[in-house]
DOROVO-296102 format. One record per atom (N, C-alpha, C): x, y, z. Coordinates in steps of 0.05 Angstrom, whole numbers, plus 5000, padded with zeros to 4 digits. Example, Ala and Ser with C-alpha at 12.3 -4.5 7.8 and 13.67 -1.06 7.14 Angstrom:
<pts>
526448865156524649105156526449345156525749555142527349795143525850015157
</pts>
This chain:
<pts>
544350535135541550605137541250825158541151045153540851325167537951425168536551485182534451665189534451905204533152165191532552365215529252405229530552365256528852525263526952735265523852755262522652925258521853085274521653435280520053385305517853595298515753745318513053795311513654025304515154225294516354405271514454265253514954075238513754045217510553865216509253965239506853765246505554035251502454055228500354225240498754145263498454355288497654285297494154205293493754015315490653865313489253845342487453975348486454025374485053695382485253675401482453435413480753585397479453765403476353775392476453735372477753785348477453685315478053375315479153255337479552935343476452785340474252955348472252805358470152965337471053055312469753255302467353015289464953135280462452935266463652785250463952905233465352765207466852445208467352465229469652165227467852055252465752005252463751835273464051555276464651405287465051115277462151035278462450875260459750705243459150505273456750445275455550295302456650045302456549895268456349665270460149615261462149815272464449785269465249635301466549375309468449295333469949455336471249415363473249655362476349585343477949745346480049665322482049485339483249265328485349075355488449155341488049145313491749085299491649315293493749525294494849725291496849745278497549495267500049425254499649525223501249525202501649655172500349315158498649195160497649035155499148685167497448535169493648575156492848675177490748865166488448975186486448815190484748975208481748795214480248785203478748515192476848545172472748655180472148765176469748775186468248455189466348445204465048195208462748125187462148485176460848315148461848215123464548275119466448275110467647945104467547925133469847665144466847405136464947465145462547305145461847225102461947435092461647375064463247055063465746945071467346785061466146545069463646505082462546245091460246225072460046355054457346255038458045995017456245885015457545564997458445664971460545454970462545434944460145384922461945534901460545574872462745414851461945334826463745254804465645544793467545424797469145764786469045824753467145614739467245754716464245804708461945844725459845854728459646104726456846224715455946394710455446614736455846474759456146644782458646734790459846614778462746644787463147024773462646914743463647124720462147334738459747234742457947624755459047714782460147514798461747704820464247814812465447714787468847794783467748124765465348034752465048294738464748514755463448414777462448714787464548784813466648664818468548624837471248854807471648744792473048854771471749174765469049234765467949474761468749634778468049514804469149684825471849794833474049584828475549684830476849884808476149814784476850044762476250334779473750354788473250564810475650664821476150514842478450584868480850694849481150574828483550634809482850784805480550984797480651194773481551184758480550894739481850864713479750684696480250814668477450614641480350374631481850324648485150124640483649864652484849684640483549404658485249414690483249214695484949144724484948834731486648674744487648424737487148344777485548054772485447994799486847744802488547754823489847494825490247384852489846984858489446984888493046984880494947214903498047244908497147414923500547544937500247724951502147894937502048204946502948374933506348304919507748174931510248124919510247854895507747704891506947574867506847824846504848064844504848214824507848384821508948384836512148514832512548394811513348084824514347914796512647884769509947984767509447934757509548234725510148504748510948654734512748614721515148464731517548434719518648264695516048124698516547894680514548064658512948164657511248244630512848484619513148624634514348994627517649004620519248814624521748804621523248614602524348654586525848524564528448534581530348754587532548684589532548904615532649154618532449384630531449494651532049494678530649684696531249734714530449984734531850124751529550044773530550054795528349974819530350204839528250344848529750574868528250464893530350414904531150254932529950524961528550474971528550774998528050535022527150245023526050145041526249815035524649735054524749305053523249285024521149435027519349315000520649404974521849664968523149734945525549574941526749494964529249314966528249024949525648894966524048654946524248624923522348884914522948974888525048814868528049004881529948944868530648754865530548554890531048284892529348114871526648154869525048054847525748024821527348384818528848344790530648164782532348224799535248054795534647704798532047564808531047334808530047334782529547464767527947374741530047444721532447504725534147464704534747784691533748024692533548194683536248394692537448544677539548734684538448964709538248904730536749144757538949244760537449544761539449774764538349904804539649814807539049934852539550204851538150284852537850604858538650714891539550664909539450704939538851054946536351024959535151304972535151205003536751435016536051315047533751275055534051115068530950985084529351275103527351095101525051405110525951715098526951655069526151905054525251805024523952005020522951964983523751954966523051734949524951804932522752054906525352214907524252404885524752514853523152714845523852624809525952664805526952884815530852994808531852744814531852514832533752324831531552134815529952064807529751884788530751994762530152304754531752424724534452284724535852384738539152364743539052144734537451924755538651604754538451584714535751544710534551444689535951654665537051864663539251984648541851944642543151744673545151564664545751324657542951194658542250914658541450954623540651094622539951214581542751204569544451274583547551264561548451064557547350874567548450604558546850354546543850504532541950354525539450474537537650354523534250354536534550194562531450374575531450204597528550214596527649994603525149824594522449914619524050014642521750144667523250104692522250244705522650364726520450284750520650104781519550104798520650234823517650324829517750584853515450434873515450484902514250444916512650654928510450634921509150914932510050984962508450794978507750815012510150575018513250685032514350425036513650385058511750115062511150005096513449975108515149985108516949925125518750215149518350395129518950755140515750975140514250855137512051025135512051335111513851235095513951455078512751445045511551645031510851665008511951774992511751694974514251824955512351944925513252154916510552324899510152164877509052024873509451844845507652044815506152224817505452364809507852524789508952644814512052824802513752544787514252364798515552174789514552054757511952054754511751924736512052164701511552434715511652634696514052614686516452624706519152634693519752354677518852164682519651994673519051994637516652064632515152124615516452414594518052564615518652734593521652634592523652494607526352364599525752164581524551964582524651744568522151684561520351754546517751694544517951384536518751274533518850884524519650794551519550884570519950734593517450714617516950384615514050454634514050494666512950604676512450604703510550484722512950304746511650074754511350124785508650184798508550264818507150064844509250034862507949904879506050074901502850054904501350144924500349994947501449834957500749594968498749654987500849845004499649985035497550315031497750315006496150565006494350644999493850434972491150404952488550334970486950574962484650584978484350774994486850855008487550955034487351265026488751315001488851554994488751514958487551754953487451734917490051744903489051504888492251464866490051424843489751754818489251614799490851514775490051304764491651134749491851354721490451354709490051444687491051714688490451924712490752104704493952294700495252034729497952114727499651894709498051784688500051694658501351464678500451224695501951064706501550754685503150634683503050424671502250084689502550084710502849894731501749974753499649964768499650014794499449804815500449704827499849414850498349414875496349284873496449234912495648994921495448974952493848684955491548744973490648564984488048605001488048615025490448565036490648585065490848865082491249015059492749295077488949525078490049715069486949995076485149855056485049605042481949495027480949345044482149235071481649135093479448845083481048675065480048475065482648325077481247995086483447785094486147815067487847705073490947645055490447495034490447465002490347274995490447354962489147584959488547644928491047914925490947994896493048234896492148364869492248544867490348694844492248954826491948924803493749084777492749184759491649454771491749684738493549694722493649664701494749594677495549744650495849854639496349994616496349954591494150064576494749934538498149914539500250074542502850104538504349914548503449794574504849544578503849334568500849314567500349044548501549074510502449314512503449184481507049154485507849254504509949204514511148864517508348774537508748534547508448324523507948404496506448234470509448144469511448334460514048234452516348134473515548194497516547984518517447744516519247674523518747304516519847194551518646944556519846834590518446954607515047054594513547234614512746994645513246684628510946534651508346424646507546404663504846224650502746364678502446294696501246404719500146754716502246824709502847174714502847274686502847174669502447254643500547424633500247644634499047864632497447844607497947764587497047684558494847524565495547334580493647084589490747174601491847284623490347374653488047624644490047724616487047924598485547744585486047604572484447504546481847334569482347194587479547114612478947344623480247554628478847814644476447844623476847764605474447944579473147794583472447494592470647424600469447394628471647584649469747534678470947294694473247184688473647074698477246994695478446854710481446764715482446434704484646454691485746304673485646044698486946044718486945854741483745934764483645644771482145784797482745924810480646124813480346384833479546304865480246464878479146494908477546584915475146374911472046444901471046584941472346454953470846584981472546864979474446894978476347184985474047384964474047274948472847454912469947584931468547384948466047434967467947654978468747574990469547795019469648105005472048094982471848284966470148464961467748294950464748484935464248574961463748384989461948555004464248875012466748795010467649115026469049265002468449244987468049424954465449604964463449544965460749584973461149834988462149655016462249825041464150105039466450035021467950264999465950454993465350374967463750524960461950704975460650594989458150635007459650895021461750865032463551035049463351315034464351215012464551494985468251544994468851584962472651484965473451834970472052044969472952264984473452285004471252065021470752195050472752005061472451665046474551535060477551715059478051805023481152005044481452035061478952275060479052515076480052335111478552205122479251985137481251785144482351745122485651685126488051915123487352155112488852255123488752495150486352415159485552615183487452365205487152105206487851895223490651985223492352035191495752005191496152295206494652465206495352755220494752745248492052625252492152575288494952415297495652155281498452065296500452285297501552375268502952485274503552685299501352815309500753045317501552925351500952675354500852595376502852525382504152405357507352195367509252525373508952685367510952965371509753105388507353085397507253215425507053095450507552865443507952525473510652465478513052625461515552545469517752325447516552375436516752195417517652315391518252215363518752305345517852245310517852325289517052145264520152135254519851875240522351775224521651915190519951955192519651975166519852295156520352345131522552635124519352755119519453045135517253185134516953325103514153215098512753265078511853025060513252795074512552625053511552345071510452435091509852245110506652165104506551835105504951685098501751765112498851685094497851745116495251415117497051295113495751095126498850905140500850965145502450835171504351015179504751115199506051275217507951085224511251175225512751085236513651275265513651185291514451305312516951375322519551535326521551585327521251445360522551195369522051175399523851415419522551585416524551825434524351805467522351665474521751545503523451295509523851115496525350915504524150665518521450715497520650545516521450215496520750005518521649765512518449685499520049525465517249485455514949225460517348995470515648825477513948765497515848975521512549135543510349175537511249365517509249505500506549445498507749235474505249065463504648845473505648695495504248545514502048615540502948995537500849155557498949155534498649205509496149265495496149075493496448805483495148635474493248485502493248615527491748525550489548775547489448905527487549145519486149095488486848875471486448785453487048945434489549025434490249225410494149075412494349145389497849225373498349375362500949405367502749725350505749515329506449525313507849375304511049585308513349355312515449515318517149615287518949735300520149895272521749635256521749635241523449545213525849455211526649175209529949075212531749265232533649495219534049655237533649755257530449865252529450055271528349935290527749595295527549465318527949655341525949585355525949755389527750055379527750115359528550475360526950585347524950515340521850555330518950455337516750535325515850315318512550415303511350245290510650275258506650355275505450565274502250525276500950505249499250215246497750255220495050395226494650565202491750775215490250755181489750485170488950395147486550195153484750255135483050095122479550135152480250015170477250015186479450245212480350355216481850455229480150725231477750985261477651115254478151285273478151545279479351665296479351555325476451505335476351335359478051155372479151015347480850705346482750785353484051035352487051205348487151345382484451435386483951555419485051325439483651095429484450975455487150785451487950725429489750685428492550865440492551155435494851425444493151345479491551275494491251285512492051055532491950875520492950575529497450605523497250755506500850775504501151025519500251275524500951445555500551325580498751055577497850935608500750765610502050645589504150495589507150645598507150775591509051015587510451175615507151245624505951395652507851155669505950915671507950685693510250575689511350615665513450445659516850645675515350935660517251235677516751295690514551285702513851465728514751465749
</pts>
């Protein structure tokens, strides 16, 4: 596991004054931000408050009108007229659950990080021939090496799809799934594309439809900044007729299943009728935001870190150009010790989460997702120079 170092060569610069520019104003009725970590984030309090209203019958007519209009909305965030599938799991439930609908025998999982690594592991748990793709960690994986792979993986049979991790939480890096999904489409058009968005969806635009994706995943903990609990799947006519001739899909995750109640508004098992609350109210607050401006906002947040971690001494792990912009990974070029660290912030009511298996204390991870807005980021870079300042000085 190799990483390079990045340094502010490849970081536009960003003045303080565009730090504090109108545009990214924090909302009055926002607390300040405490977890900084790549999820779970903080949930708003009107947010967190929806989950105490009294329990309903989950096959009641109230139930169907919040799943409907919770399902509308997110078709939204997707940019997609494709269904979308709500389930209480967390994002590595819909892995498996990709794997079990979209795969007969066949598939390549290109490895760059922990979660794409999951991935693979998911496959090889459900019985399926997984092909491990290995891309060094904190770089992208990109279309020339998905062609290659999926060109030699073709000489010896079909291969049934391909999973990619958009945003791997674990290196702060993005990988173009856009470019990725075009090539895939002109090598093997019968092969579907299964994308995990876990940490990104919301954060930044992924549309479904328009870049031909078959699968898209996420859950609720990360930039949709609800509590942990639900996990959500744009879907594809192509994989649901895919998944028809499947056989050993499951019963839970069964994609077949989980549509035929979507058409009525509702889930084959009980749902997580308080989470499903929490949901509508910060769908709302989504919306309300308007999903340009929220970009525009997560990625003004990933460019203030960056900008900061390379001019504080410090470094990005992640391969310039393809750096995340809802989690920054930090190159620890200071040295500093992490569990100081975050025992000095957490007497400031904030966290920074450390780097990744490896990158333990030789990194470490800022989440700048979901209620996260420039403000939150000020005093946070100000509380880690106050640490820094005493720890060297």
């Amino acid at each position: 596991m190799t990483a390079t170092v990045h340094s502010s060569e490849a970081v536009g610069k960003l003045s303080k004054a565009r730090w504090e520019r109108a545009d990214f104003v924090t909302p009055a009725d926002k607390p300040p931000q405490r977890l900084f970590v790549p999820g779970p984030t903080d949930v708003h309090p009107a947010t967190l408050a929806a989950q105490g209203a009294p329990m309903i019958g989950h096959r009641s007519e109230e139930l169907e009108s919040l799943f409907g209009k919770c399902s509308a909305q997110l078709q939204a965030l997707y940019h997609t007229e494709a269904r979308v599938f709500t389930v209480a799991a967390s994002g590595s439930g819909l892995q498996e659950a990709a794997v079990r609908n979209a795969v007969s025998e066949r598939v390549i999982n290109f490895v760059n990080g922990a979660f794409s690594q999951r991935w693979h592991d998911v496959s090889v748990g459900c019985g399926k021939e997984a092909i491990a793709v290995e891309v060094p960690w904190c770089t992208a994986v990109k279309a020339e090496q998905v062609e290659e792979a999926l060109q030699g993986a073709l000489a010896d049979g079909p291969v049934d799809a391909i999973t990619v991790v958009h945003n791997e939480t674990s290196t702060g890096v993005a990988s173009p799934v856009e470019a990725i999904a075009a090539c895939v489409r002109r090598v093997s058009p019968e092969t579907l594309v299964l994308v995990d968005a876990v940490s990104s969806f919301s954060g930044v635009r992924l549309p479904f439809d328009e870049w031909g994706l078959d699968l898209l995943l996420t859950s609720s903990q990360k930039a949709l900044a609800v509590p942990p609990g639900l996990a959500f799947a744009a879907v594809s006519d192509r994989l649901m007729e895919r998944a028809a001739a499947v056989s050993n899909r499951g019963w839970y995750f069964d994609f077949l299943q989980l549509d035929k109640y979507r058409q009525r508004s509702t889930t084959p098992a009980t749902p997580a009728i308080s989470l499903m609350r929490a949901l509508s109210v910060q769908l709302d607050r989504i919306l309300d935001e308007g999903l340009e401006a929220r970009y525009a906002r997560h990625a003004f947040c990933g460019q203030m870190s960056r900008e900061w971690a390379v001019t504080n001494g410090f470094g990005l792990m992640a391969e310039s150009g393809y750096e995340s912009d809802t989690v920054t990974t930090v190159e620890n070029g200071r040295g500093l010790e992490m569990g100081d660290l975050n025992r000095f912030l957490e007497g400031q009511e904030m966290q920074v989460a450390s780097g990744y298996g490896a990158y333990r204390g030789k990194a470490f991870r800022i989440g700048h997702m979901g209620e996260v807005w420039p403000s939150d980021l000020e005093r946070l870079f100000a509380a880690i120079e106050e640490f820094a300042a005493g720890e060297q000085g």
